[in-house]
MARFI-75384 format. One record per residue (C-alpha): x, y, z. Coordinates in pm, whole numbers, plus 50000, padded with zeros to 5 digits. Example, Ala and Ser with C-alpha at 12.3 -4.5 7.8 and 13.67 -1.06 7.14 Angstrom:
MARFI-75384
- xx;yy;zz
- 51230;49550;50780
- 51367;49894;50714
END
This chain:
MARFI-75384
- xx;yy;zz
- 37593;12093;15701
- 37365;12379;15810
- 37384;12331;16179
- 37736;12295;16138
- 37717;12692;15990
- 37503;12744;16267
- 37677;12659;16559
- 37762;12931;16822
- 38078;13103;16774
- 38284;13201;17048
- 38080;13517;17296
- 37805;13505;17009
- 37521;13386;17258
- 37207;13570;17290
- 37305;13539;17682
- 37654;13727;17621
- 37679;14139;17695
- 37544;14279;17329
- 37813;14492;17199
- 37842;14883;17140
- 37799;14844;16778
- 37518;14727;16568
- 37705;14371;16496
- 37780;14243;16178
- 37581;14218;15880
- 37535;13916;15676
- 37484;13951;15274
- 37266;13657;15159
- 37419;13441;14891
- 37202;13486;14586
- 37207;13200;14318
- 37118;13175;13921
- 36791;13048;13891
- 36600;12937;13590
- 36303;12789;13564
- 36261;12506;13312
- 35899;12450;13389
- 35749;12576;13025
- 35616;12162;12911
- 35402;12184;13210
- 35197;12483;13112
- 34842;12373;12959
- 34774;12715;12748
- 34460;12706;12531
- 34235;12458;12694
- 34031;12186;12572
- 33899;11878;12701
- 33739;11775;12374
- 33991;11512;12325
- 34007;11144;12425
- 34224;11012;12696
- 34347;10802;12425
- 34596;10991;12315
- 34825;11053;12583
- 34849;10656;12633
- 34894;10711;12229
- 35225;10899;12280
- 35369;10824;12572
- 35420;10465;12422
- 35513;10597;12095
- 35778;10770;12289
- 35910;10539;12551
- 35926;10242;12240
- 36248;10316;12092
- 36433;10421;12446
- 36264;10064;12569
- 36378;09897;12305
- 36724;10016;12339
- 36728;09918;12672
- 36617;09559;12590
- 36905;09539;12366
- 37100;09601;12628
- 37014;09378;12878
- 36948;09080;12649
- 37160;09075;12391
- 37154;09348;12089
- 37017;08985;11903
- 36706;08990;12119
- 36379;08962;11917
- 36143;09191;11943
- 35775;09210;11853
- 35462;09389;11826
- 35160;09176;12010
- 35032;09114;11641
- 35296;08946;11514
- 35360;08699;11822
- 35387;08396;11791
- 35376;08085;12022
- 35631;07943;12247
- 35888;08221;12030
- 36119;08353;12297
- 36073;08763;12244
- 36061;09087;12413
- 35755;09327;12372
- 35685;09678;12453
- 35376;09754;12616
- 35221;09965;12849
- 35097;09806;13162
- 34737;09752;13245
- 34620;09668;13626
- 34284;09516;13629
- 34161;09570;13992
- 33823;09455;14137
- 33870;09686;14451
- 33936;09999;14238
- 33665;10261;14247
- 33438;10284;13959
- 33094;10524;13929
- 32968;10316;13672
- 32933;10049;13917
- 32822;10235;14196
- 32544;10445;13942
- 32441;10085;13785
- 32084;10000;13867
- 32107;09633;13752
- 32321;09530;14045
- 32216;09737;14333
- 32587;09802;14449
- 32626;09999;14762
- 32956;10232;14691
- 33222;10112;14863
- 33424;10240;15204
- 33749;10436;15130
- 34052;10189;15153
- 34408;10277;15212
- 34504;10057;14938
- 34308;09894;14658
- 34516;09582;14564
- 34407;09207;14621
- 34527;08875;14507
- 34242;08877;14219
- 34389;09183;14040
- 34546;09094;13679
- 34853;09237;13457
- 34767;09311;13103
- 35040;09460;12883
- 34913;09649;12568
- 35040;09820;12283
- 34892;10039;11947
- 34671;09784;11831
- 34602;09446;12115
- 34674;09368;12429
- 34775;09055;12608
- 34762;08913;12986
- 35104;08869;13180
- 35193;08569;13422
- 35568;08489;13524
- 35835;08669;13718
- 35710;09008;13753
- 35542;09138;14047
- 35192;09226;14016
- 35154;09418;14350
- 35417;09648;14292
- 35344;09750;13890
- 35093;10063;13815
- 34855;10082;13502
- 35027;10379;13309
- 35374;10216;13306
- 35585;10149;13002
- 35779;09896;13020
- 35985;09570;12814
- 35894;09212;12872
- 36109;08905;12755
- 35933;08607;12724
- 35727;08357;12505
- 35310;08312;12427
- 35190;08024;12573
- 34905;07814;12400
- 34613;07968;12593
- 34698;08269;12447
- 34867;08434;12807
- 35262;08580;12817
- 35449;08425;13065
- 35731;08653;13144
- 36082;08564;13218
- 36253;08898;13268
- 36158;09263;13243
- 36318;09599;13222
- 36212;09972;13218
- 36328;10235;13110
- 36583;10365;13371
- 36783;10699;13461
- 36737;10923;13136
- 37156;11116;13097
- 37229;11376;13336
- 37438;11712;13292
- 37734;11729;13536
- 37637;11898;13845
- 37916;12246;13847
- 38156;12263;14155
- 38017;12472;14432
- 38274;12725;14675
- 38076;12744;14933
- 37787;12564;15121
- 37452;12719;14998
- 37082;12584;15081
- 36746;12575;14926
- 36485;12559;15198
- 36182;12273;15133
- 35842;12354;15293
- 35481;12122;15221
- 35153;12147;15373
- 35131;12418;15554
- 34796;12368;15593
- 34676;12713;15683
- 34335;12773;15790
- 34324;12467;15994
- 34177;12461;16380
- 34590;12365;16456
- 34665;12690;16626
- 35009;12557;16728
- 35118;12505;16382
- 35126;12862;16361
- 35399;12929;16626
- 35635;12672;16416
- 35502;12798;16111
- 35621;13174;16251
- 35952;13014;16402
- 36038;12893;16036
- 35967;13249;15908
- 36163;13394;16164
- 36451;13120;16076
- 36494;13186;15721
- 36475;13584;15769
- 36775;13575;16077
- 36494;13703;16332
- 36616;13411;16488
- 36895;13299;16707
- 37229;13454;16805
- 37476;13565;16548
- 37572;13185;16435
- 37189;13145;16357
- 37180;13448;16148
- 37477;13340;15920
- 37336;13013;15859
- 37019;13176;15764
- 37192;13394;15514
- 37332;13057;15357
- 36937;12960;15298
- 36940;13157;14892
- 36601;13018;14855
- 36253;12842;14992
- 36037;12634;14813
- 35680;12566;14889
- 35595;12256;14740
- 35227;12226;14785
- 34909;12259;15010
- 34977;12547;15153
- 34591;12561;15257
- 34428;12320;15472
- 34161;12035;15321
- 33908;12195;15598
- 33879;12506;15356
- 33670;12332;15092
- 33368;12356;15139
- 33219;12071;14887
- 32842;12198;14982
- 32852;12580;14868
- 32783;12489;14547
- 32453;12285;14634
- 32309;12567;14912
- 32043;12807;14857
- 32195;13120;14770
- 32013;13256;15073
- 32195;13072;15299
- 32532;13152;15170
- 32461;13531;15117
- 32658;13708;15403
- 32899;13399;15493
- 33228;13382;15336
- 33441;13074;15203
- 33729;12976;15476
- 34020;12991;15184
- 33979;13384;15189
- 34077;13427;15533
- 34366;13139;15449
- 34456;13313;15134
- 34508;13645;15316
- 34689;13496;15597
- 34911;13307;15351
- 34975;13649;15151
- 35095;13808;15546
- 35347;13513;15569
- 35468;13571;15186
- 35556;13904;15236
- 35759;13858;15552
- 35963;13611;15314
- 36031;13764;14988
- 36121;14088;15144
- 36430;13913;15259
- 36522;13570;14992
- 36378;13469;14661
- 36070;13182;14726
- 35864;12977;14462
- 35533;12915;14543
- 35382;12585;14399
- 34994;12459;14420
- 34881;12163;14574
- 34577;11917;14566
- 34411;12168;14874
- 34516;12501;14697
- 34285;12737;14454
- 34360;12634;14112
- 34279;12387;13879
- 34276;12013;14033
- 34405;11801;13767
- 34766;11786;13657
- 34954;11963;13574
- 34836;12237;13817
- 34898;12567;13635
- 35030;12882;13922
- 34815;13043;14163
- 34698;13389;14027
- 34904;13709;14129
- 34602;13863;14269
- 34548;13649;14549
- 34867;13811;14716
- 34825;14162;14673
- 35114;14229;14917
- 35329;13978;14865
- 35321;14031;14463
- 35458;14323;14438
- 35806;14173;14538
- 35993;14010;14213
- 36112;13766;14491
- 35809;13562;14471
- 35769;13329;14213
- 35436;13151;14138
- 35509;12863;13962
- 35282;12516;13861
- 35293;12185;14013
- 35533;11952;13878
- 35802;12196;13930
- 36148;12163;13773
- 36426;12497;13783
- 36829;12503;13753
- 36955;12687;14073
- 37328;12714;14095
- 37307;12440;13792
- 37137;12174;14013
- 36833;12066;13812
- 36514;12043;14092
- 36227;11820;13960
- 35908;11730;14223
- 35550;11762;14233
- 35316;11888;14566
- 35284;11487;14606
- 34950;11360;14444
- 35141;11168;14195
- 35325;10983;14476
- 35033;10889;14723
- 34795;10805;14436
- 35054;10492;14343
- 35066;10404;14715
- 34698;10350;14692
- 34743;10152;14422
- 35005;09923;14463
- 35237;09761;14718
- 35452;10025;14788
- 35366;10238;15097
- 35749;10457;15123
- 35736;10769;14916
- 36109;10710;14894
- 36060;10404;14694
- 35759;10565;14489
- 35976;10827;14407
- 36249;10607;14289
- 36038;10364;14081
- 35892;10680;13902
- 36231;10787;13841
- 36339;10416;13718
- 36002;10418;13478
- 36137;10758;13358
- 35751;10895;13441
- 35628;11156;13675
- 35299;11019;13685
- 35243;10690;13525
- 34839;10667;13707
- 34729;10916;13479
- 34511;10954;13328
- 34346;10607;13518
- 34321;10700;13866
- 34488;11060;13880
- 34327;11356;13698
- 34524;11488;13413
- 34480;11714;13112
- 34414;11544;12805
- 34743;11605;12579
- 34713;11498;12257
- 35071;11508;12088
- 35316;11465;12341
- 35327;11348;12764
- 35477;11630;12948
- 35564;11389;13217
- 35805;11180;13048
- 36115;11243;13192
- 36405;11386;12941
- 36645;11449;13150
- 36793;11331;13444
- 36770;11590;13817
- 37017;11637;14028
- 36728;11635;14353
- 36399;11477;14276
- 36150;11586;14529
- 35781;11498;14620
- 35544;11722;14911
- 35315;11615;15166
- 35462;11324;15284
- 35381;11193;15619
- 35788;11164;15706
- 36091;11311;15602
- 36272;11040;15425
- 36594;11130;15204
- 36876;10930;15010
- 37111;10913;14698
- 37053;10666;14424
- 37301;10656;14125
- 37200;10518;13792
- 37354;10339;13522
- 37564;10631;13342
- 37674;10750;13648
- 37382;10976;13759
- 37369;11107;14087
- 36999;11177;14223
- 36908;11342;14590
- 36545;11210;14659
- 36375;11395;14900
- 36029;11299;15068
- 35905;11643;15203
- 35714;11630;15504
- 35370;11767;15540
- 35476;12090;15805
- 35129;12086;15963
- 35157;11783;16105
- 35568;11715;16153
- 35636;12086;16224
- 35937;11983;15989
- 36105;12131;15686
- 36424;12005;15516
- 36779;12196;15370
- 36909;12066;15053
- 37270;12145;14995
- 37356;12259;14691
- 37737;12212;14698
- 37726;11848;14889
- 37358;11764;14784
- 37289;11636;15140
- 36992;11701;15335
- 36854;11712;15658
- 36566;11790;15823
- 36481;12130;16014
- 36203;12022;16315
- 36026;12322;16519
- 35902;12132;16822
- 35638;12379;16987
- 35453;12342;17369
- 35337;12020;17365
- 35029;12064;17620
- 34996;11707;17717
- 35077;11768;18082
- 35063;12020;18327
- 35481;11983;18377
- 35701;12271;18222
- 35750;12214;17837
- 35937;12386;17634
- 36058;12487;17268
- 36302;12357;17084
- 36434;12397;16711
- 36643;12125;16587
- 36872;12065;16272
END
């Protein structure tokens, strides 16, 4: 592991007499990297369309894989039918997408509608109670699901296969279901040598958290070998590449009012991302002078809001962009480095199903998304989306080798295998503004383990001090 490489080696302490010479240099490992991130580029936008049409396909798409699964599971004889052709007490399986009806779930028409008076509603952490309903529909009707499924922990958005039968009032009770699973994987190439990709989330900058900064610096310092004795520096040079998945500004930059000021009020005062912006640009440059780092956008971060988030513009880092080292790329992300196939998104996708449902771990989020075979199964219903008319971009097609997600509020990691013998690292990235953590993925091993700058803590008058962990 990385603070195995990192370990003092024999007189290498910054406490040991510096020698004569100028010490040895280390040569940064530098890996093949492409990015496979064209399907989430929007192009030519229009948001004529109706949202119909990306529930349209992504059914249209997940039916046959569905049914192939069912056949699998329940017997290549297993009958299956559309909702227009059921009939009742007929034991079948049918393909649907799920539908969560949820009283709690925030609506403007009822909070605009005149007739009832509604006040809007407080902000909940979650938005599930024991009135909410499944429906399951397909192309043409829809029907209402009772059995053994669990309605706390489903999604609207998801596509998945119920086996069952119609009873007489007209409601499925369900015996079984299945989704989609692990889509095939390519085989992960054979590594020499221990080599790390670097994962960074909220960095928040442009917060009133000055002492983020001093971690924030330590990181920098870290990953350029400004850090540390000689072991320190050649475990840096084993870091071939950061990623910044996400928020990288802090919420407290919006400012939701400009647009509703008087212009003379807002004349001479200037919005709180520049100064961020700039200070971000400062922090780029100290990086890609010295490894290759991708730079995705988050839900805080000046682009567009809804998914997929296309790159930040090359002219908000004037210094930094003149480096080919820095790569601006959108949010979800997916790139082969070394071969290892990296798939995750800044985190919206993750924390919008925690609201609604059950789940609360972004570690299990992020492995139900991968067993539904969907980055983002809430949207278009409670997460913002573009409207794509011919195909979903978020369907998974192919299996990663680490499956990532930003901005959580711990670092939470572990390996799930699938049914064909895939072998997925998920990774819950914490937000760095509040953990003062990052996290080292191994490409050879695909372990990982967290990086922690612990700064003054300023709680007491008694002597603190600094420590960096791995």
């Amino acid at each position: 592991m990385f603070s195995d490489l990192s370990a003092q080696k024999g007189c290498s302490s910054l406490l040991c007499r510096p020698d004569e010479d100028q010490g040895p240099v280390f040569d940064r490992v530098t890996p093949a990297f492409s990015p496979c991130s064209d399907r989430f580029g929007v192009g030519e936008r229009s948001f004529n369309r109706q949202y119909a049409h990306i529930y349209s396909a992504r059914i249209m798409q997940m039916r046959p894989i569905l049914v192939g699964k069912a056949q699998q599971k329940w017997g290549s004889d297993v009958l299956v039918r559309r909702l227009c052709d059921l009939q009742t007490g007929e034991q079948c399986c049918i393909v649907g997408t799920l539908f969560k009806r949820m009283e709690l779930q925030p609506s403007i028409l009822k909070e605009i509608s005149e007739e009832h008076n509604l006040l809007p509603q407080p902000p909940r952490v979650k938005y599930i109670s024991e009135t909410d309903e499944l429906i399951l529909e397909d192309e043409l009707q829809r029907i209402k699901l009772e059995g053994q499924i669990d309605r706390d922990r489903c999604v609207t958005g998801s596509v998945i296969a119920v086996y069952g039968a119609e009873r007489n009032d007209g409601k499925f009770t369900v015996e079984d279901f299945c989704t989609a699973d692990l889509p095939l994987q390519t085989v992960r190439p054979a590594l020499s040598s221990d080599r790390f990709v670097l994962l960074v989330s909220g960095l928040g900058l442009g917060s009133s958290q000055a002492d983020s900064m001093l971690g924030l610096q330590l990181l920098v310092d870290m990953v350029t070998g400004q850090l540390g004795d000689q072991g320190e520096q050649s475990g840096a040079a084993t870091i071939s590449r950061v990623l910044l998945a996400g928020n990288l500004l802090s919420q407290s930059t919006q400012d939701k009012d400009a647009s509703t000021k008087a212009k003379y009020l807002t004349k001479k005062t200037q919005a709180g991302s520049v100064d961020a912006m700039r200070l971000l640009d400062e922090l780029l440059l100290q990086l890609v002078v010295s490894v290759p780092v991708d730079v995705m956008p988050g839900e805080y971060d000046p682009t567009n809001y809804t998914l997929p988030q296309q790159p930040l513009h090359r002219c908000m880092f004037p210094l930094s962009s003149a480096y080919p080292t820095l790569q601006l790329a959108p949010n979800p992300f997916q790139a082969n480095v070394d071969g290892v196939r990296f798939l995750g998104t800044s985190g919206q996708n993750v924390s919008n199903m925690a609201r609604y449902s059950s789940m609360s771990s972004h570690l299990e989020i992020l492995e139900e998304t991968l067993r539904l075979r969907h980055l983002a199964p809430t949207a278009p219903d409670t997460l913002g989306c573009y409207p794509f008319y011919h195909k979903d971009p978020f369907i998974l097609e192919e299996c990663p080798h680490v499956y990532f997600s930003g901005n959580a509020p711990v670092f939470e990691s572990k390996i799930i295998k699938g049914p064909d013998g895939q072998e997925v690292l998920l990774v819950a990235v914490p937000e760095f503004i509040s953990t003062q953590t990052a996290c080292l993925v191994n490409l050879r091993s695909l372990e990982c383990e967290p990086v922690s700058f612990s700064t003054f803590s300023g709680s007491d008058d008694e002597e603190s001090e600094m420590n960096i962990s791995h």
